[in-house]
Backbone as numpy.savetxt, mean C-alpha at the origin, in Angstrom:
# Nx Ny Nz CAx CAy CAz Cx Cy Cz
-3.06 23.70 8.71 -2.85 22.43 8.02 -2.65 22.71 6.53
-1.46 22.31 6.07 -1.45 22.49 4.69 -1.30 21.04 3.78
-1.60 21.00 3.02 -2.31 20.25 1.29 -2.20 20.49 0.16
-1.11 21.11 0.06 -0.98 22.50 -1.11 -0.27 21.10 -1.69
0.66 20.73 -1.36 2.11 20.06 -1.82 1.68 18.62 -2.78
0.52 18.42 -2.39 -0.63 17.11 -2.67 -1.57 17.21 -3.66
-2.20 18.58 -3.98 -3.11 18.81 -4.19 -2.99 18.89 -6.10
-2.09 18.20 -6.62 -1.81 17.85 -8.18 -1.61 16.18 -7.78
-1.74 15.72 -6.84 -1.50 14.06 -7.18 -2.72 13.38 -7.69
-2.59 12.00 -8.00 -3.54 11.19 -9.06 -4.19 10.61 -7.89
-3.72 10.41 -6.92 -4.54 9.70 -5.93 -3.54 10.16 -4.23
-4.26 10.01 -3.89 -3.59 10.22 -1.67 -3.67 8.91 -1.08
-2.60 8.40 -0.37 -2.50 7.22 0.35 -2.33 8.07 1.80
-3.53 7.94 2.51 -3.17 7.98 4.16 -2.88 6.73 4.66
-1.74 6.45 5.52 -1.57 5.63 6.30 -1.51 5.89 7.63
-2.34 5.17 8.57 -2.71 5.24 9.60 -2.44 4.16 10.82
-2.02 2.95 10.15 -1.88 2.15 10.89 -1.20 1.96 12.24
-0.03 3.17 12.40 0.65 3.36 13.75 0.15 4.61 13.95
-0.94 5.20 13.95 -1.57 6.46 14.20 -2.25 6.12 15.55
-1.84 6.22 16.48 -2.40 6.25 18.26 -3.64 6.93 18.75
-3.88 7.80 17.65 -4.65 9.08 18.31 -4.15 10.39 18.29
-5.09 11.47 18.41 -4.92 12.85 18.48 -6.23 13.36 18.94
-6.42 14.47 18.24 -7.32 15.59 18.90 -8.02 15.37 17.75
-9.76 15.81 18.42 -10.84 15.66 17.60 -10.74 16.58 16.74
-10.35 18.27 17.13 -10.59 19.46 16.38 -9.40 18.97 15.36
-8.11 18.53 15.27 -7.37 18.49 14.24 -8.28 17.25 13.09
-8.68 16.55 13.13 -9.11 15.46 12.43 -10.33 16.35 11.80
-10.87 17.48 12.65 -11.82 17.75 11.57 -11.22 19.04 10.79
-10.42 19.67 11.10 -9.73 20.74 10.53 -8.94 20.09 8.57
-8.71 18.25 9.06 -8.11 17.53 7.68 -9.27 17.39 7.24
-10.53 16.76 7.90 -11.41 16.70 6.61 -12.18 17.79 5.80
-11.99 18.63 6.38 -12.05 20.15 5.58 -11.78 20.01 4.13
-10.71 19.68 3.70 -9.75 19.66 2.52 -10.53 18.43 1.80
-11.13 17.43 2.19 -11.76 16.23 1.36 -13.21 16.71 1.15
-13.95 17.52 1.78 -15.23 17.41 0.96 -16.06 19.35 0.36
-16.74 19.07 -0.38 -17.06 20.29 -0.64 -18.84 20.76 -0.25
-18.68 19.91 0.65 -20.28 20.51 1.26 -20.01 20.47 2.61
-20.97 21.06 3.63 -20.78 20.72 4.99 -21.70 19.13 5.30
-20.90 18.89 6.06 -21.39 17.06 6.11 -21.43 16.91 8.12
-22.15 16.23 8.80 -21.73 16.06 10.00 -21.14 15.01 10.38
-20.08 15.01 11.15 -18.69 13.95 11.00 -19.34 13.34 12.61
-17.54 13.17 13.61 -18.35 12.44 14.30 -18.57 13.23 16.09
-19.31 13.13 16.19 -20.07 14.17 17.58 -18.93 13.57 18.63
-18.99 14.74 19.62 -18.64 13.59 21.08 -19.56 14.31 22.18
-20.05 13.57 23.05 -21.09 13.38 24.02 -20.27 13.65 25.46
-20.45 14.53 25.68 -19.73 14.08 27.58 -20.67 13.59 28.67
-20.33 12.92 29.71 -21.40 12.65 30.54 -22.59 13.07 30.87
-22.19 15.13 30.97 -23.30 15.58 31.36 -24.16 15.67 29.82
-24.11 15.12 29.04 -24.97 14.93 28.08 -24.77 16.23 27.35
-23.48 17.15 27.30 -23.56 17.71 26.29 -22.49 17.83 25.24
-22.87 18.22 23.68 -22.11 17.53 22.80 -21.37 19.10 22.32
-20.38 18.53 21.62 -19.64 19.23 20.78 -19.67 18.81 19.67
-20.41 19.56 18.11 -20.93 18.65 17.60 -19.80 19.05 16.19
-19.31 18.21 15.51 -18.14 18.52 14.64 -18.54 18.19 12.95
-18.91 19.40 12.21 -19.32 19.81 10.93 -17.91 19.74 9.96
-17.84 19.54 8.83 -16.81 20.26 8.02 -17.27 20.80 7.39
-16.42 22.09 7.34 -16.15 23.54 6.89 -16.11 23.81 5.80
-15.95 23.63 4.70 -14.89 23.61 3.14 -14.90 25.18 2.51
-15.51 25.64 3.44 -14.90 27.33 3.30 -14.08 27.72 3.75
-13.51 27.14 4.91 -12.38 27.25 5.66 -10.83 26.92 5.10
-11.14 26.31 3.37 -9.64 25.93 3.50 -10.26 26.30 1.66
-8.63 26.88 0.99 -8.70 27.30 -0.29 -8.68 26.33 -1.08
-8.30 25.34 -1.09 -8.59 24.68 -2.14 -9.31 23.04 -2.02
-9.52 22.00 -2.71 -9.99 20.66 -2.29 -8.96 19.68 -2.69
-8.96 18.66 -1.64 -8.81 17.38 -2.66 -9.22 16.68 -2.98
-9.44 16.38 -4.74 -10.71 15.72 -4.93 -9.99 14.08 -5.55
-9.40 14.01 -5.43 -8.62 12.66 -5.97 -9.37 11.86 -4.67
-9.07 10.56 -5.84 -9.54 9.31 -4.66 -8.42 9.11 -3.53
-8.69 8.55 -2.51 -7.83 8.82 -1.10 -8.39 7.15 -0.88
-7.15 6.89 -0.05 -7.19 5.25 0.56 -6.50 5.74 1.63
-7.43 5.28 2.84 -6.80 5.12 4.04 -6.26 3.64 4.71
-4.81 3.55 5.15 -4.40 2.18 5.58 -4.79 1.88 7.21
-5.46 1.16 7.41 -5.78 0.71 8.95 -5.27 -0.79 9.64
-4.69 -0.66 10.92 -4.51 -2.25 11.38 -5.03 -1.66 12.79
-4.53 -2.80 13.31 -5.27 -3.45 14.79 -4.14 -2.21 15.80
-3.42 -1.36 15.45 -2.87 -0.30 16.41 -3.69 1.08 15.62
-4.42 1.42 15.08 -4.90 2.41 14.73 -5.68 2.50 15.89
-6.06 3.92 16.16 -6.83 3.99 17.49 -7.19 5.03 17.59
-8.37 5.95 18.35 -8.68 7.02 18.81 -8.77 8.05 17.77
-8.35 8.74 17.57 -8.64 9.85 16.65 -8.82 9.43 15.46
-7.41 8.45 15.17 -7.03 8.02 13.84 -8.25 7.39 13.07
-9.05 6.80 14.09 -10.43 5.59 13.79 -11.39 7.00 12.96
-10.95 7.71 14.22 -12.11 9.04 14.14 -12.37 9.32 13.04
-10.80 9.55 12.32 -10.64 10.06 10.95 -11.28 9.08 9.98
-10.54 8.00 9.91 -10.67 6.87 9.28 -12.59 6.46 9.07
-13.28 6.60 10.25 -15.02 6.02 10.45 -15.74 7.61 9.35
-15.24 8.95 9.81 -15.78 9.77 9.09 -15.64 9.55 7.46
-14.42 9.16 6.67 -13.95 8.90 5.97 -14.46 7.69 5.16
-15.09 6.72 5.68 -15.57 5.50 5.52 -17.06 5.87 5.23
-17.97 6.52 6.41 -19.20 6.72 5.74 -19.57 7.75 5.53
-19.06 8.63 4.84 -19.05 9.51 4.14 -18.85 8.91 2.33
-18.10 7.74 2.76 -17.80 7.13 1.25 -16.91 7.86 0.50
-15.78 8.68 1.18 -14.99 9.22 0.11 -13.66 9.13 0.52
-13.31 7.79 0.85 -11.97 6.85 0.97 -12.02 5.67 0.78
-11.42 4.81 0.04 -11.77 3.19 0.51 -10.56 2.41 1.83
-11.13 2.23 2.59 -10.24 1.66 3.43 -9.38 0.49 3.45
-8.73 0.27 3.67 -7.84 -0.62 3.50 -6.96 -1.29 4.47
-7.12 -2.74 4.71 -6.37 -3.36 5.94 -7.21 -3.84 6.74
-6.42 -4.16 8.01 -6.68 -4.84 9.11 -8.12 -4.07 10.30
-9.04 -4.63 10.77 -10.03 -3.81 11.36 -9.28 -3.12 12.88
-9.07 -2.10 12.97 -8.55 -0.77 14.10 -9.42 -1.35 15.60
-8.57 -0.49 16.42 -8.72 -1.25 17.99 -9.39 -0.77 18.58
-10.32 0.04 18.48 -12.01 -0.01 18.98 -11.62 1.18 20.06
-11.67 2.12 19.80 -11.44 3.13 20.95 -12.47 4.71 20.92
-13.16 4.61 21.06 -14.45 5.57 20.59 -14.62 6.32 21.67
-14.38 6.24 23.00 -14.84 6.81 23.87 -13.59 7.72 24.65
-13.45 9.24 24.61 -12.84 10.06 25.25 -12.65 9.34 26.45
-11.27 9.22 27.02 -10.85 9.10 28.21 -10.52 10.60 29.21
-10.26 10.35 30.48 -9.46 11.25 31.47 -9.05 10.62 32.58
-8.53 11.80 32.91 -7.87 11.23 34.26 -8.66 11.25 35.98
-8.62 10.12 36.83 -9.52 10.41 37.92 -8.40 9.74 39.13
-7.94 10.65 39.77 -6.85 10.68 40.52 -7.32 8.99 41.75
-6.55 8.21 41.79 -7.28 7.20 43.09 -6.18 7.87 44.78
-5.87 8.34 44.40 -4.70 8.82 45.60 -3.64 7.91 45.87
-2.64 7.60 46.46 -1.17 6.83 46.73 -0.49 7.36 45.70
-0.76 8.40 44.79 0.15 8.58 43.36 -0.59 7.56 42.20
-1.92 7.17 42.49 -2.25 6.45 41.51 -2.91 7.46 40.87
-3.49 6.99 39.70 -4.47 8.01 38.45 -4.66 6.56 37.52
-6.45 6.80 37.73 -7.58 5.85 36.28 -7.98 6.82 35.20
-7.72 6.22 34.32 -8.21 6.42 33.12 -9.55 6.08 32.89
-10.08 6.82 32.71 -11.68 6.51 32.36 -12.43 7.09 31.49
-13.36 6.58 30.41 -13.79 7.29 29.64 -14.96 8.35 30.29
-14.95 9.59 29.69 -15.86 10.92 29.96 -16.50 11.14 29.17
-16.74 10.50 28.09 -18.03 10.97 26.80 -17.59 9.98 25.64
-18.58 9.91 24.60 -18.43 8.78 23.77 -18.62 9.59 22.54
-18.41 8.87 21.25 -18.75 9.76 19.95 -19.90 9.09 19.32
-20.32 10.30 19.02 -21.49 10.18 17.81 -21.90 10.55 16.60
-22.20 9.35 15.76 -22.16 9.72 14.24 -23.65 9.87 14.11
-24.35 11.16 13.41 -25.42 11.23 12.45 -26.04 10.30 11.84
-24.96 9.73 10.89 -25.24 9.14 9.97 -25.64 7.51 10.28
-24.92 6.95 11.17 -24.72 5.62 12.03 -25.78 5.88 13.02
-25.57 6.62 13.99 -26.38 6.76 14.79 -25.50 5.85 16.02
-24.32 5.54 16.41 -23.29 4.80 16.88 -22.31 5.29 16.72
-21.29 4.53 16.93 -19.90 4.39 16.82 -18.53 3.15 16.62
-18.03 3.56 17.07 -16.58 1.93 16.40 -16.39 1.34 18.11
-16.82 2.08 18.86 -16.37 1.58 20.57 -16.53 -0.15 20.32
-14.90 -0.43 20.92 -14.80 -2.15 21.11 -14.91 -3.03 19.79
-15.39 -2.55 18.89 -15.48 -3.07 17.73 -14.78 -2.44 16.83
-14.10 -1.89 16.48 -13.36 -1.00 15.59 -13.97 -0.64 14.30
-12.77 0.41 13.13 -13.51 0.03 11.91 -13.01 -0.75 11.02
-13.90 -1.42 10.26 -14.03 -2.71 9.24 -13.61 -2.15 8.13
-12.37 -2.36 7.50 -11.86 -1.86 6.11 -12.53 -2.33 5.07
-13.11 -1.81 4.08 -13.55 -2.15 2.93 -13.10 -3.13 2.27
-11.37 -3.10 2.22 -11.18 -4.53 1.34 -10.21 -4.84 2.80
-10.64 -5.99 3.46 -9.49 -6.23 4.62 -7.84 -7.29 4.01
-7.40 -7.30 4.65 -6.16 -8.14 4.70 -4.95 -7.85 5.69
-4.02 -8.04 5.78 -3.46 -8.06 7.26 -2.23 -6.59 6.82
-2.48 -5.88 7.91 -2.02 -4.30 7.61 -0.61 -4.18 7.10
0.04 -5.10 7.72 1.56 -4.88 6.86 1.75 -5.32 5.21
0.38 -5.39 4.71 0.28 -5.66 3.02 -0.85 -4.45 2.77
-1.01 -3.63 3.34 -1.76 -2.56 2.92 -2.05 -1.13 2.05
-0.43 -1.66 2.17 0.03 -0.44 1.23 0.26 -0.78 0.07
0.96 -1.83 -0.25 1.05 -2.65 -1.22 -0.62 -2.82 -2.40
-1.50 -3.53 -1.62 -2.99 -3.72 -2.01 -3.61 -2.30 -2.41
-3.37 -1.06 -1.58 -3.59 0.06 -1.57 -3.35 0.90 -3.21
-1.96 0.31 -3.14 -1.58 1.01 -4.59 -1.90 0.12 -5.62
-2.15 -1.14 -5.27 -2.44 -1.92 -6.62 -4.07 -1.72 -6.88
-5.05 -1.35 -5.83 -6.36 -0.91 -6.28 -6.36 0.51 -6.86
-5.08 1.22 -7.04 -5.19 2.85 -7.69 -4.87 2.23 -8.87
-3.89 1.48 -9.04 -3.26 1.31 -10.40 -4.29 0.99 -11.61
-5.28 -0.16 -10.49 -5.87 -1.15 -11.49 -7.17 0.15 -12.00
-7.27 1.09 -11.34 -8.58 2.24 -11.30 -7.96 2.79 -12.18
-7.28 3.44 -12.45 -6.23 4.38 -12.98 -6.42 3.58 -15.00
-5.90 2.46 -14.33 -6.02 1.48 -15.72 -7.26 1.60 -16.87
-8.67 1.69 -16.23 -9.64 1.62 -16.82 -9.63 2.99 -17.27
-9.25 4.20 -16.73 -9.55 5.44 -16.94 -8.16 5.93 -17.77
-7.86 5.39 -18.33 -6.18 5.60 -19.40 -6.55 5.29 -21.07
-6.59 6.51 -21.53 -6.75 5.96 -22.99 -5.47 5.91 -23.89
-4.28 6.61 -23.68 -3.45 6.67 -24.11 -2.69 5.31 -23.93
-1.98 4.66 -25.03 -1.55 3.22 -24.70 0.05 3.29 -24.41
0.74 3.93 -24.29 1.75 4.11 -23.74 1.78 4.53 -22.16
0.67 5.26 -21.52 0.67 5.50 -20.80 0.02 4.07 -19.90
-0.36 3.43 -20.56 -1.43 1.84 -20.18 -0.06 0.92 -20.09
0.93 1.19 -20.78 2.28 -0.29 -20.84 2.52 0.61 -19.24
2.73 1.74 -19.37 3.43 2.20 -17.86 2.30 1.85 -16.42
0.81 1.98 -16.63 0.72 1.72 -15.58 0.59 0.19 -15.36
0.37 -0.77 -16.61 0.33 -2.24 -16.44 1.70 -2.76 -15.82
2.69 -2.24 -15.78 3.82 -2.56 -15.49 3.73 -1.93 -14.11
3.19 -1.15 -13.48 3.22 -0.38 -11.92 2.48 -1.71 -11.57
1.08 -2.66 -12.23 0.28 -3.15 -11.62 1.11 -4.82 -11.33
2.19 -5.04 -12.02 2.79 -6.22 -12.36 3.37 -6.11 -11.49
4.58 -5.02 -10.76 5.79 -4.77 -9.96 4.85 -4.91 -8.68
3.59 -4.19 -8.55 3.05 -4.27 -6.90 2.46 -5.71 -6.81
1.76 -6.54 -7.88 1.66 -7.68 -7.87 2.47 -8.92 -7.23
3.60 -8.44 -7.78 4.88 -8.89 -7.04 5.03 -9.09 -6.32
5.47 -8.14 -5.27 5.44 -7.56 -4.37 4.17 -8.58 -3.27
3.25 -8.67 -3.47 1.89 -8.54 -2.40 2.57 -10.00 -2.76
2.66 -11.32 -4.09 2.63 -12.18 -4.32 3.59 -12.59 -3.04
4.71 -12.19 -2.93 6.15 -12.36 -2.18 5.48 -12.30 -0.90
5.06 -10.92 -0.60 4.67 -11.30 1.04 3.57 -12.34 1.72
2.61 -12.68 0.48 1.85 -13.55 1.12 1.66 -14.90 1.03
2.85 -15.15 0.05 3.40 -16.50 0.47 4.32 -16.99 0.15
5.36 -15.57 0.18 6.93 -16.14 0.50 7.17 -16.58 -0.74
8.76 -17.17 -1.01 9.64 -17.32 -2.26 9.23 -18.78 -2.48
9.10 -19.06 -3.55 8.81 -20.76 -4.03 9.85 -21.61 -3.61
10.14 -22.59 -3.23 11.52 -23.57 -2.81 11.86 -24.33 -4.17
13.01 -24.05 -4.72 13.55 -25.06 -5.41 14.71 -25.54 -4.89
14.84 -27.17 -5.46 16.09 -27.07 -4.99 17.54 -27.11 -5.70
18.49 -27.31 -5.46 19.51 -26.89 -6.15 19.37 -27.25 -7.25
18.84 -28.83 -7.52 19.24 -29.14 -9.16 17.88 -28.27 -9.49
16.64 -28.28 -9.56 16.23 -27.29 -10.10 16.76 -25.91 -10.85
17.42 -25.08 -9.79 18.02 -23.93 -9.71 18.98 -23.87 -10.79
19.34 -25.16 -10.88 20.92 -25.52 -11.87 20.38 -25.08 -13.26
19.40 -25.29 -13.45 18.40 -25.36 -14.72 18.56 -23.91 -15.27
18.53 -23.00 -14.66 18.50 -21.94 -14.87 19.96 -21.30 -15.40
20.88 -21.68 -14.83 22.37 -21.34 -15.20 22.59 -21.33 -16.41
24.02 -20.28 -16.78 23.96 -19.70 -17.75 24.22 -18.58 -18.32
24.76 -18.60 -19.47 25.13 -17.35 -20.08 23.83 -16.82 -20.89
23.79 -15.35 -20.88 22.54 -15.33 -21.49 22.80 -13.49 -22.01
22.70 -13.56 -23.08 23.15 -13.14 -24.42 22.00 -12.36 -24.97
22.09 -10.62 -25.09 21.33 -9.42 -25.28 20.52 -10.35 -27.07
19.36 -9.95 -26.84 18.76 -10.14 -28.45 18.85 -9.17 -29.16
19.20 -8.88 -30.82 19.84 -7.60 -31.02 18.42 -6.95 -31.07
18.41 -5.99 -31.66 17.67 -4.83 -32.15 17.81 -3.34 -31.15
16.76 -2.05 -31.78 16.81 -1.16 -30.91 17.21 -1.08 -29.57
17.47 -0.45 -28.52 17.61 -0.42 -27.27 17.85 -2.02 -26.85
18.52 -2.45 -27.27 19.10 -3.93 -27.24 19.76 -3.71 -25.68
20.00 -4.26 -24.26 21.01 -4.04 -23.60 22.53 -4.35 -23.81
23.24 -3.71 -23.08 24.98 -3.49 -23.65 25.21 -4.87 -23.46
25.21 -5.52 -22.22 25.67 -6.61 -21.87 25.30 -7.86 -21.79
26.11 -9.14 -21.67 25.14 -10.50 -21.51 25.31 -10.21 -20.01
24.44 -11.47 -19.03 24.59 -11.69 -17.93 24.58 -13.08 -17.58
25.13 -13.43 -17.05 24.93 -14.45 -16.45 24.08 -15.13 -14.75
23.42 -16.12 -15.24 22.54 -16.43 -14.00 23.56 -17.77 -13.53
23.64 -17.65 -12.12 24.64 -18.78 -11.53 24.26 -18.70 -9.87
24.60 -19.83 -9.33 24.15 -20.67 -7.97 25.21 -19.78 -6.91
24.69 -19.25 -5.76 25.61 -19.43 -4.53 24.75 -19.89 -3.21
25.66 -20.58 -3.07 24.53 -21.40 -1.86 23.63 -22.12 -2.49
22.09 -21.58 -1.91 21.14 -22.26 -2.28 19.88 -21.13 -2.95
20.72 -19.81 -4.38 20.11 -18.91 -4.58 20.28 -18.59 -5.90
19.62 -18.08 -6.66 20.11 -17.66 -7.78 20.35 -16.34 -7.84
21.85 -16.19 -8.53 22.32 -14.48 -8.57 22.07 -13.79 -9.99
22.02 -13.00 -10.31 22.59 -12.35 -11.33 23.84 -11.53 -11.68
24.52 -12.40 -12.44 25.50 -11.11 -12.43 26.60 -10.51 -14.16
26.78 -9.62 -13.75 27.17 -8.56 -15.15 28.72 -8.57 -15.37
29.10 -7.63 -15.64 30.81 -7.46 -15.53 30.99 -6.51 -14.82
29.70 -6.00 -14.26 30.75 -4.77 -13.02 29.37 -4.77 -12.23
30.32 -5.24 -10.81 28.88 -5.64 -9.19 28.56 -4.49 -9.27
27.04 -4.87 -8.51 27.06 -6.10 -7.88 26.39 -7.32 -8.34
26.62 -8.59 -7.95 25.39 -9.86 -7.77 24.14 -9.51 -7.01
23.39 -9.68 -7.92 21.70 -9.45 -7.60 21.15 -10.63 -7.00
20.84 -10.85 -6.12 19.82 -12.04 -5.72 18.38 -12.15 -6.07
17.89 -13.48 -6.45 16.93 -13.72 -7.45 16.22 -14.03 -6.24
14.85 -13.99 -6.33 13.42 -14.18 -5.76 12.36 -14.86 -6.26
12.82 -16.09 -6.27 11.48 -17.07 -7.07 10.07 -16.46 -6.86
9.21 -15.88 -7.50 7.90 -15.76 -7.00 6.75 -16.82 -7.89
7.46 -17.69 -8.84 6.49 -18.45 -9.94 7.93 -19.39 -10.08
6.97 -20.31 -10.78 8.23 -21.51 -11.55 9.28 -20.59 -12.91
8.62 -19.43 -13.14 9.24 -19.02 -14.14 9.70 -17.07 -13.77
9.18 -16.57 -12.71 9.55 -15.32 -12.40 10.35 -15.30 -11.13
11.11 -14.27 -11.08 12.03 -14.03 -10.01 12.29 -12.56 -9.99
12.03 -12.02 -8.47 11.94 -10.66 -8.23 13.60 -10.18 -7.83
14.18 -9.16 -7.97 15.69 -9.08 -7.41 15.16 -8.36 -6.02
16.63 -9.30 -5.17 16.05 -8.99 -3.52 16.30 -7.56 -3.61
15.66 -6.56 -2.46 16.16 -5.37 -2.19 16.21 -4.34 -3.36
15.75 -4.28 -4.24 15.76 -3.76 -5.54 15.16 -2.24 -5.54
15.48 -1.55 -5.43 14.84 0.32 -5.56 14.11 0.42 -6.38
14.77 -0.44 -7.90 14.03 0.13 -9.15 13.09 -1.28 -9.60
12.85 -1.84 -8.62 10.97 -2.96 -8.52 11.89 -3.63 -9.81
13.17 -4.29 -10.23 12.91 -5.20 -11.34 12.54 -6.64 -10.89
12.01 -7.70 -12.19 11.86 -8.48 -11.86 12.00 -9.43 -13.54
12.38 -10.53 -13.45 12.93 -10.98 -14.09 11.74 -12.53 -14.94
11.69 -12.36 -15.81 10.77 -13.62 -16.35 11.77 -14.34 -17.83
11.67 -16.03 -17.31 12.34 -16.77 -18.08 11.55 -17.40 -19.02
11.84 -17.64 -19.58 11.33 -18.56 -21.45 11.71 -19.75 -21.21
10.81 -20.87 -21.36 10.83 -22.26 -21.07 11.04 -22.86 -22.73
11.87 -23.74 -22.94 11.36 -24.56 -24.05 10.08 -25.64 -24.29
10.11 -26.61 -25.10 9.41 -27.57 -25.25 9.58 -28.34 -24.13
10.83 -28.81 -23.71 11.53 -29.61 -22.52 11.31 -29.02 -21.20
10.78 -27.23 -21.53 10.94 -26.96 -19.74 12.00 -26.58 -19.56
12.88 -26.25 -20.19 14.07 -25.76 -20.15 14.50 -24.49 -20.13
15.05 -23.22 -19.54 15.36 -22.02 -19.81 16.10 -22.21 -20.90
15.10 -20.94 -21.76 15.41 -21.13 -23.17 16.05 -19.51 -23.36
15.70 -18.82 -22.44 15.74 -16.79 -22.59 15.01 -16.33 -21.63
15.38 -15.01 -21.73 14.86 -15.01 -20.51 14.67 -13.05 -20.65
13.67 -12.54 -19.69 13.09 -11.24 -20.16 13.27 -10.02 -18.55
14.07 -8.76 -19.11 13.99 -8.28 -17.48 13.41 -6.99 -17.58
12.01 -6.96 -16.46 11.04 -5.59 -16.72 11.73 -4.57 -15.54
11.03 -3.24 -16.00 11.63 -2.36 -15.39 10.21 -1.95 -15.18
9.95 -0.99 -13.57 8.62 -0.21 -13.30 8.78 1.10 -13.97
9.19 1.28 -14.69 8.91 2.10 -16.14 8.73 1.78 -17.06
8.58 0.70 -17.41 7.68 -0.24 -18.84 9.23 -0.13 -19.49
10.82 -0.37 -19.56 11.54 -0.92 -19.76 11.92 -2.21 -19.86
11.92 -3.19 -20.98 12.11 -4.51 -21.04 13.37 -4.60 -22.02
14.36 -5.70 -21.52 15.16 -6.03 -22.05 15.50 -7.51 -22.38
15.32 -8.12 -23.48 15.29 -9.92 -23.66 16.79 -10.11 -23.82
16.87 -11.16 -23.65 18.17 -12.21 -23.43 17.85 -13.77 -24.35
18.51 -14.10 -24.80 18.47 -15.57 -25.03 19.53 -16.39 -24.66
20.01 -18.00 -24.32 20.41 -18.53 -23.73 21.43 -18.91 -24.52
23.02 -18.94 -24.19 23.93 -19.23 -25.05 24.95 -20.57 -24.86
24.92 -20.73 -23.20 25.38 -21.72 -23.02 24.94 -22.03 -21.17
């Protein structure tokens, strides 16, 4: 198992959520690499009452990773993956994240019924030290829950916001406040969708809209204008960007690689007055409204 490739990052995102299962010895061969004492993880029991009892090693592997680690869990995580995920949890050196996993604790096999049939049945159960139990039928309970297809999302916005407190340099603080704004976004959009305006609303927004000078000023104006029932953006050379209401005053561009997102300037009236576009590199470029 190698970790080499990882082992300079600021933080590790495991995701687990379509993780089915595997083998006990590989799950303890990974937590090798997360801790630097021997710790006892999680046992398994076979009928005839005897165990195989599963330690990590941390002599066994050259180097550590000591960065904080978030593991992602939903309701298809299962079997090994839990395995990983429950050692990981009370041990306290991951925070979990997501949906609570589908309760599968107990080694299965095969017990032939004859006609070409074969039952599955469990042959031994696991056991934690530390618990004195296991996740069987009940799964494990993520530390901060929410529904797994926003997990990754939540995942990186709890590194960012960690990351934040531990940043003294203030340039390096505009860059990660701006990582924490773009995933903000992001989680805002999926969990409750684009705001509805309707057209004359939308109309409000239209417009030519005209670089403010100074330094790193952008080259071009752009214009914001209606198709259908959407707001586009567009330049002098495509494409049209589609706008993403996420506030009465922000709009994310659909499909976007580089996370922009766009915030408008209201007047006294409520009126788009200018309007501001961030980049997830702490790049901002203002506009004001010309016609």
């Amino acid at each position: 198992m190698r970790f080499k490739f990882v082992s300079n990052a600021k933080a590790i995102i495991i995701d687990m959520r379509y993780n089915n299962g595997g083998s006990p010895e590989t799950v303890n061969a990974i937590l090798n690499y997360f801790f630097e004492k021997k710790l006892p993880m999680n046992h398994i029991i076979d009928r005839k009452h005897d165990t195989v009892k599963h330690y990590t090693d941390p002599s066994v592997t050259a180097f550590k990773l000591n960065m904080p680690v978030y593991v992602l869990i939903g309701k298809r995580t299962f079997s090994a993956a839990e395995d990983f995920t429950y050692a990981m949890k009370i041990a306290k050196r991951a925070t979990i994240v997501g949906d609570t996993t589908g309760g599968g604790a107990h080694p299965t096999g095969p017990a032939p019924l004859g006609q070409g049939f074969v039952l599955n049945i469990p042959n031994a159960r696991s056991y934690h030290e530390v618990t004195g139990t296991n996740w069987e039928g009940i799964g494990v309970y993520p530390d901060v829950y929410l529904k797994g297809e926003q997990a990754l999302e939540k995942a990186q916005l709890l590194f960012f916001k960690d990351l934040l407190t531990k940043t003294s340099n203030n340039q390096e603080k505009q860059q990660v406040q701006c990582q924490i704004t773009v995933v903000e976004n992001k989680l805002a959009l999926m969990q409750s969708g684009s705001m509805n305006f309707t057209n004359a609303e939308l109309q409000k927004f239209c417009g030519e809209y005209k670089p403010m000078p100074g330094p790193g000023a952008a080259p071009n104006s752009i214009i914001i204008l209606i198709k259908g029932n959407n707001l586009f953006r567009n330049i002098p050379f495509p494409p049209d960007w589609k706008l993403i209401p996420i506030t009465n005053t922000r709009f994310v561009y659909d499909n976007d690689d580089a996370n922009r997102y766009m915030d408008f300037t209201l007047d006294k009236e409520g009126n788009p007055s200018g309007l501001t576009i961030y980049y997830a590199d702490s790049r901002t470029f203002s506009y004001e409204r010309v016609k």
